[in-house]
C-alpha positions in Angstrom: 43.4 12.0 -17.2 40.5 14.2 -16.0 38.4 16.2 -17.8 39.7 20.1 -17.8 36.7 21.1 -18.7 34.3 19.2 -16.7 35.7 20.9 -13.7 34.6 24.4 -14.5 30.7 22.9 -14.5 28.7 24.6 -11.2 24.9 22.9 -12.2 22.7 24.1 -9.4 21.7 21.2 -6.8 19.3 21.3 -3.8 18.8 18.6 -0.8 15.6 17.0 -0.5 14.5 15.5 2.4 13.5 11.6 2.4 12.0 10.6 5.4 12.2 7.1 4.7 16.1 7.5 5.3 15.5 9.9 7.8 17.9 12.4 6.1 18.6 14.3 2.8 20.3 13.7 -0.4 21.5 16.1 -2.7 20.2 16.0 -6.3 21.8 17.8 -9.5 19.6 18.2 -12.8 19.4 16.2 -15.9 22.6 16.2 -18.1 22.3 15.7 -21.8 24.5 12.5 -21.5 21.2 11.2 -19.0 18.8 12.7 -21.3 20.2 10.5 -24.3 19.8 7.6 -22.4 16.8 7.8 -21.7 15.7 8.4 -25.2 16.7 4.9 -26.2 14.1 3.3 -23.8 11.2 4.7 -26.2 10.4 1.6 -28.0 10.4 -0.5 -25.5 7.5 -2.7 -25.0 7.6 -3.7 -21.6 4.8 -2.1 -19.3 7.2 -1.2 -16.6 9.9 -0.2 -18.1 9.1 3.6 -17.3 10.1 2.6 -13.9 13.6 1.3 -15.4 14.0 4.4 -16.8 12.9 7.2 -13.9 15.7 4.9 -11.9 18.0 6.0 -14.2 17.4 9.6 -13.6 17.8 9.9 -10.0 20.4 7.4 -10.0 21.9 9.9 -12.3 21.0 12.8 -10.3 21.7 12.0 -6.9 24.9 13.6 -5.8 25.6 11.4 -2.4 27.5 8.3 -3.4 26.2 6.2 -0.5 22.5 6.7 -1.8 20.9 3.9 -3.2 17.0 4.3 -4.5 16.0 0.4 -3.4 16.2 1.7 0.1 13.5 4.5 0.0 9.5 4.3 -0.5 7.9 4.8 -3.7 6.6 7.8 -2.0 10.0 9.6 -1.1 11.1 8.1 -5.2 8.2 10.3 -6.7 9.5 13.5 -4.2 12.7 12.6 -6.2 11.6 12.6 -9.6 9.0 15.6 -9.3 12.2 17.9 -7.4 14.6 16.2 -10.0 12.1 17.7 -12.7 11.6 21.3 -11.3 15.4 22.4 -11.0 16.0 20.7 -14.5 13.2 21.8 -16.7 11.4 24.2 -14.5 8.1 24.3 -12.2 5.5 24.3 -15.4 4.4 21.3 -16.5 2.5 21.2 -19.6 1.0 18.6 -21.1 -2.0 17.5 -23.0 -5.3 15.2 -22.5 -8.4 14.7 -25.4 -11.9 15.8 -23.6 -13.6 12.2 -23.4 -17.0 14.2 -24.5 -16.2 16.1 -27.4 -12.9 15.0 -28.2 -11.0 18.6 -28.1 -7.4 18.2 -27.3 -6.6 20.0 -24.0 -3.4 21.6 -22.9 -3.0 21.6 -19.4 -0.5 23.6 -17.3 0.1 22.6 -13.9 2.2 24.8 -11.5 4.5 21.6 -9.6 5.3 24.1 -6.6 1.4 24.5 -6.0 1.2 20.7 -5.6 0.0 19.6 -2.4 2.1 18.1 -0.2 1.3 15.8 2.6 3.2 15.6 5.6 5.0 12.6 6.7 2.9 10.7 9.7 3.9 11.6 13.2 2.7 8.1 14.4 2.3 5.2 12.6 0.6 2.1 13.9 1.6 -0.4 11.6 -1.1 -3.5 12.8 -3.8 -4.1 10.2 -6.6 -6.1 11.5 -8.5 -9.2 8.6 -10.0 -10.7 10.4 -11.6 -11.5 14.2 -8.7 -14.2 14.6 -5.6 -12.5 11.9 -4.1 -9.5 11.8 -0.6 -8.4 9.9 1.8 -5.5 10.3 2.4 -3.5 7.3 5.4 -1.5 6.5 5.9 1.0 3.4 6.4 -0.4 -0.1 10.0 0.5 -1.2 12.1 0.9 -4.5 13.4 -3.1 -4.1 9.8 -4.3 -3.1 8.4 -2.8 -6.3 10.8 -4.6 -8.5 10.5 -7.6 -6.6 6.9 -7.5 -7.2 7.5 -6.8 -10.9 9.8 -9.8 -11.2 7.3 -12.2 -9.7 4.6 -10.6 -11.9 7.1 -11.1 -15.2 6.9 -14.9 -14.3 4.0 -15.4 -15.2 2.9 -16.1 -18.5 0.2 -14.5 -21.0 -1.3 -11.8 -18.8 -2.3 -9.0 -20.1 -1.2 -5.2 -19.4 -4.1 -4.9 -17.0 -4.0 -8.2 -15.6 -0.1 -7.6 -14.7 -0.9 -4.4 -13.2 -3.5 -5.7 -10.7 -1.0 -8.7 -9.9 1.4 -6.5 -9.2 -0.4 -4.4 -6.5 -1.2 -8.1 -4.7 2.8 -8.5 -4.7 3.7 -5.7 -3.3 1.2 -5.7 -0.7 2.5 -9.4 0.2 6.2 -8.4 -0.2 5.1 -5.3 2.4 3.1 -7.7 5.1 5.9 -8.5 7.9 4.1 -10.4 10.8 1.0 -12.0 10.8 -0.4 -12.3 14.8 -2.8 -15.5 15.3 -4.6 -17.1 18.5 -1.7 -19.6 18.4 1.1 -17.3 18.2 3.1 -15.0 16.0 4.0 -16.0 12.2 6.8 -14.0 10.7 8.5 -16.5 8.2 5.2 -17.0 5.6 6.3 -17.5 1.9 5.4 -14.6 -0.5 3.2 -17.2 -1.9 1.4 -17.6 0.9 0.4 -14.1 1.8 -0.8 -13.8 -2.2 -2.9 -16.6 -1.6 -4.1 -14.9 1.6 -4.5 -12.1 -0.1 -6.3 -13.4 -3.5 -9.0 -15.0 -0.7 -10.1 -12.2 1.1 -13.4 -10.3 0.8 -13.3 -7.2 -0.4 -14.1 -5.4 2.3 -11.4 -6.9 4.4 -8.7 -6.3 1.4 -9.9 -2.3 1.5 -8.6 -2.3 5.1 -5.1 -2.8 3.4 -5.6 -0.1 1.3 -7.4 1.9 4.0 -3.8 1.6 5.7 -1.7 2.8 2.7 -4.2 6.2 2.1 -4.0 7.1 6.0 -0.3 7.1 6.4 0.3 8.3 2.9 2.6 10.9 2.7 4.7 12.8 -0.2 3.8 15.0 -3.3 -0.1 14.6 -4.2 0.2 14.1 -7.9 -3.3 15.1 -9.1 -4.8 17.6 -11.3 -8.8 18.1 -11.9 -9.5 18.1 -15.8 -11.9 20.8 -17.2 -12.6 21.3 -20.6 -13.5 25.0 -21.4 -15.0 24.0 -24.5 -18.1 21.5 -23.6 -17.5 22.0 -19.9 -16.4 18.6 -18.7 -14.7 17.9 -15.7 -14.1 15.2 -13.7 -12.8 14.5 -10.1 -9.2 14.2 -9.3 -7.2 12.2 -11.6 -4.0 11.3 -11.9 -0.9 13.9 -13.5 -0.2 12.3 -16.8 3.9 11.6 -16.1 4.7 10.7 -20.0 7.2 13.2 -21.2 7.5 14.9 -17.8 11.2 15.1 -18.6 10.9 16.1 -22.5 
C-alpha cells in the first residue's frame, strides 16, 4: 500500500543543466532518510570513500529515473553536489580552517551563489600533442572513469594516502586518452597499462601538456576561496573550498 502521507510532501526542486548530457535533470533536496545514510559512512577508513558517499546524495536527489551519475564528468557531478547543497541547506557555507602562522582557528563564510562559474567550451579540440612523433585525443574524465581509476589504484598494495592519490590522477588520465596518432598509423585499442606506462615515462614538461588540456577546457563551478586571517594577516593564493561537512 502507498504511503498517505508521503503524497502530501511538495519539497522544492530545480533543473540543472549538465552539459555533458547535453540536457537537465531535476534535483530535490536532502531527506533525513539520505541524511542518515550518510552518517554511517563516518568511520570509514577508506580515502575515497567520500566519493561513495556524495554518489549517494545525488543519486538520492536526482528526480529523473533515466539519470545515471557514471555518465556525466566530474565537473557537471560537483555542479550537482554544490546545487544539491544550496536548495537543501542554503547558499552559506561556513566552515573552519587553523591560520598555519599563528594557529587561530578561522571561520570562513563563503556565499556558493557568488562562486564563479566557468562556461562550458564552445570548441573543444581534443588532440594533445607528446611528442614530435605521438600525439593522443583526450576526452573528459567521467563518474565511471573515476571509479575505474580508484579500482585499479585499490589493487595495489601498501601505498600510502598520498601515493594512491597521485596513482590515481595517472589512471584517469590513461582511462581518458582515446586514440593515440603515430607516423605508422592510428592506435586506438592500447591497454590501460600501457598508456600508465606511457604516462609514468614522460618528462614533465610533456605530462603538463595533459594537464595544460584539462585547465583550458575546464568548465563548471570554480570551487575556491582565498584564506585571510584577520588576526596575524595571513593569506594565501587560491585554495581549495574545504568540502567536509558541506552537507552537515
Amino acid at each position: 500500500m502507498s504511503n498517505q502521507l508521503i503524497q502530501f510532501l511538495n519539497p522544492y526542486s530545480k533543473q540543472v543543466d549538465l552539459p555533458s548530457i547535453g540536457k537537465p535533470v531535476e534535483i530535490k533536496p536532502i531527506t533525513t532518510g539520505q541524511m542518515k545514510k550518510i552518517l554511517s559512512y563516518e568511520d570509514g577508513n577508506d580515502p575515497f570513500i567520500i566519493e561513495d558517499i556524495l554518489d549517494d546524495i545525488i543519486t538520492g536527489c536526482v528526480v529523473n529515473e533515466w539519470f545515471n551519475v557514471d555518465n556525466i564528468t566530474i565537473q557537471d557531478r560537483f555542479t550537482l553536489i554544490v546545487e544539491i547543497r544550496k536548495i537543501t541547506k542554503g547558499n552559506t557555507y561556513t566552515f573552519n580552517i587553523e591560520c598555519p602562522k599563528c594557529r587561530t582557528e578561522l571561520i570562513n563564510s563563503i556565499n556558493l551563489d557568488e562562486l564563479e562559474f566557468i562556461p562550458y567550451p564552445e570548441k573543444i579540440d581534443p588532440i594533445v600533442k607528446l611528442t614530435e612523433s605521438l600525439s593522443v585525443s583526450m576526452k573528459y574524465t567521467t563518474r565511471d572513469i573515476q571509479k575505474e581509476a580508484i579500482k585499479l589504484v585499490n589493487g595495489i598494495p601498501n601505498l600510502t594516502i598520498e601515493q594512491k592519490m597521485a596513482e590515481m590522477a595517472t589512471y584517469m588520465y590513461a582511462l581518458s586518452m582515446e586514440t593515440f596518432y603515430t607516423p605508422t598509423g592510428e592506435i586506438t585499442d592500447a591497454s590501460i597499462e600501457d598508456k600508465k606506462e606511457l604516462l609514468d615515462n614522460l618528462s614533465e614538461d610533456v605530462y603538463e601538456n595533459i594537464n595544460e588540456w584539462y585547465k583550458k577546457f575546464d568548465y563548471g563551478v570554480k570551487f575556491k576561496y582565498q584564506p585571510l586571517c584577520r588576526f596575524c594577516g595571513w593569506k594565501n593564493e587560491e585554495e581549495d573550498i574545504p568540502i567536509t561537512g558541506f552537507f552537515f
